[in-house]
N, C-alpha and C positions, 0 to 999 in steps of 0.2 A: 454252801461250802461247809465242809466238817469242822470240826476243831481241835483241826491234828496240831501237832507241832513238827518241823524238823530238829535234828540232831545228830551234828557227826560224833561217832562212838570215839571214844580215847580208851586207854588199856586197863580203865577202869568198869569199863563197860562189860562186862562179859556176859552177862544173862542176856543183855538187849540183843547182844552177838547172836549165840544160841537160839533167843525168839527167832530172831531174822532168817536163819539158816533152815530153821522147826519153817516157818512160813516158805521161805523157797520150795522145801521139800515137800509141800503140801501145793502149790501152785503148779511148781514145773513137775507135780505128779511124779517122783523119784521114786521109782522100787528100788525095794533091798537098801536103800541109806543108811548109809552110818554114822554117826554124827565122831569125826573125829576129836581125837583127846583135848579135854580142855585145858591143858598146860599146852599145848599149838596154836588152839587157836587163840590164848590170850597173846603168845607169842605175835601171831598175827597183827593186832590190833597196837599194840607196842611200834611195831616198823613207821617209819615216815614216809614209806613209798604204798603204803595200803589204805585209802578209807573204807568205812563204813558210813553210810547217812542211813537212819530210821526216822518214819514218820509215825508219830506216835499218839494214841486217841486212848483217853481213858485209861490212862497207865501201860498200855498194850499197844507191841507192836505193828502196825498194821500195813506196813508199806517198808520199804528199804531198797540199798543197792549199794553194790560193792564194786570196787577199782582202783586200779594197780598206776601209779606217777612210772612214767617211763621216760627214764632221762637217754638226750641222744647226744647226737655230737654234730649233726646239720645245724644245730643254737645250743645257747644256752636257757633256753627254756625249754621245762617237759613238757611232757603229751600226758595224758590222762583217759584211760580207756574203763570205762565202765564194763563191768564183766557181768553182771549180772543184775535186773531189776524185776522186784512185783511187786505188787500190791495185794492184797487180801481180795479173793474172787468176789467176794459180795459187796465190797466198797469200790470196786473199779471204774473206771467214769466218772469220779468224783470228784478229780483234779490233784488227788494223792500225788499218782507221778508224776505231772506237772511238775508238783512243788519238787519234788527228788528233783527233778531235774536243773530247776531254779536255783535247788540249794546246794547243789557241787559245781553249777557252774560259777554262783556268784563267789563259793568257798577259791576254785581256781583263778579268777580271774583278781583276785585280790591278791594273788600267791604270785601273780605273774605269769601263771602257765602260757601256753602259747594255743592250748587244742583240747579238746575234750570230745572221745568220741567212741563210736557205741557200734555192733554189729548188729543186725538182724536178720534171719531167714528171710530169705526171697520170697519163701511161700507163706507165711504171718506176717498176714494183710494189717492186723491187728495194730503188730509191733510198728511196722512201716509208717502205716496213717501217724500211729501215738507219736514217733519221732521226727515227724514231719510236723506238726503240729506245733510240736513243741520250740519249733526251728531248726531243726537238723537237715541238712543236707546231704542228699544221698548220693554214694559215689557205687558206680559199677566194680566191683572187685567179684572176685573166685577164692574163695577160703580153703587152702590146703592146710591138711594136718595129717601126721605122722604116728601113727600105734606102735608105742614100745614095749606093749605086752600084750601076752596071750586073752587078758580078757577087754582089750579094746580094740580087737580083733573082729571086724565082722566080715562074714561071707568071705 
């Protein structure tokens, strides 16, 4: 096992932010990325319905994951949906996201959430196994989404 640590960011974090995002964009292979203003994103990190968790080796981020508390009105406890998770491709396998995983769930369930939960492509066998693994249980859904402009427009 490495000698990461976990760490949810607070809105003093901003660089760790920015690492995390500089990593997403190099995992999920992002052309043309922009790294939005950093007066936003500290904005971001401020709200109480945003985390950020980094798992962090050697001063450097090398793992993270992002998710939005979504309060409803079937209870009074929220849901929590993980929007986004990786790891650094050369450390993968090595129980990085495990710990991610460990450490927003153990962060919610101490909050009282009610659910914490994740999507992934039907066709990334990868992600599936990883979240199975991890305990997650997989439910049959159809993921619709709605393009409100011309450049999320395909075909």
């Amino acid at each position: 096992m490495l000698n990461t640590y976990i760490k949810k960011l607070s809105a003093n974090d901003l660089n760790l932010f920015v690492e995390l995002i500089c990593l997403f964009e190099d995992v999920f292979e992002m052309k043309n990325f922009r790294l939005p203003n950093h007066n936003y994103l500290q904005s971001l990190l401020a709200r109480d319905d945003f985390f950020v968790f980094v798992s962090i080796l050697e001063g450097k981020v090398v793992g993270g994951l992002t998710a939005y508390l979504i309060r409803q009105y079937y209870s009074e406890k929220p849901l929590v949906y993980i929007f986004d998770l990786a790891v650094q491709t050369s450390l993968q396998r090595k129980g990085i996201g495990r710990s991610l995983i460990q450490g927003i769930n153990s962060y919610c369930k101490e909050r009282g959430m009610e659910e914490v939960f994740v999507q992934a492509d039907v066709v990334d066998d990868y992600a599936i196994d990883f979240y199975k693994s991890t305990g997650g249980h997989p439910e049959d859904v159809v993921h619709f989404y709605y393009p409100l402009n011309s450049n999320s427009l395909q075909g």
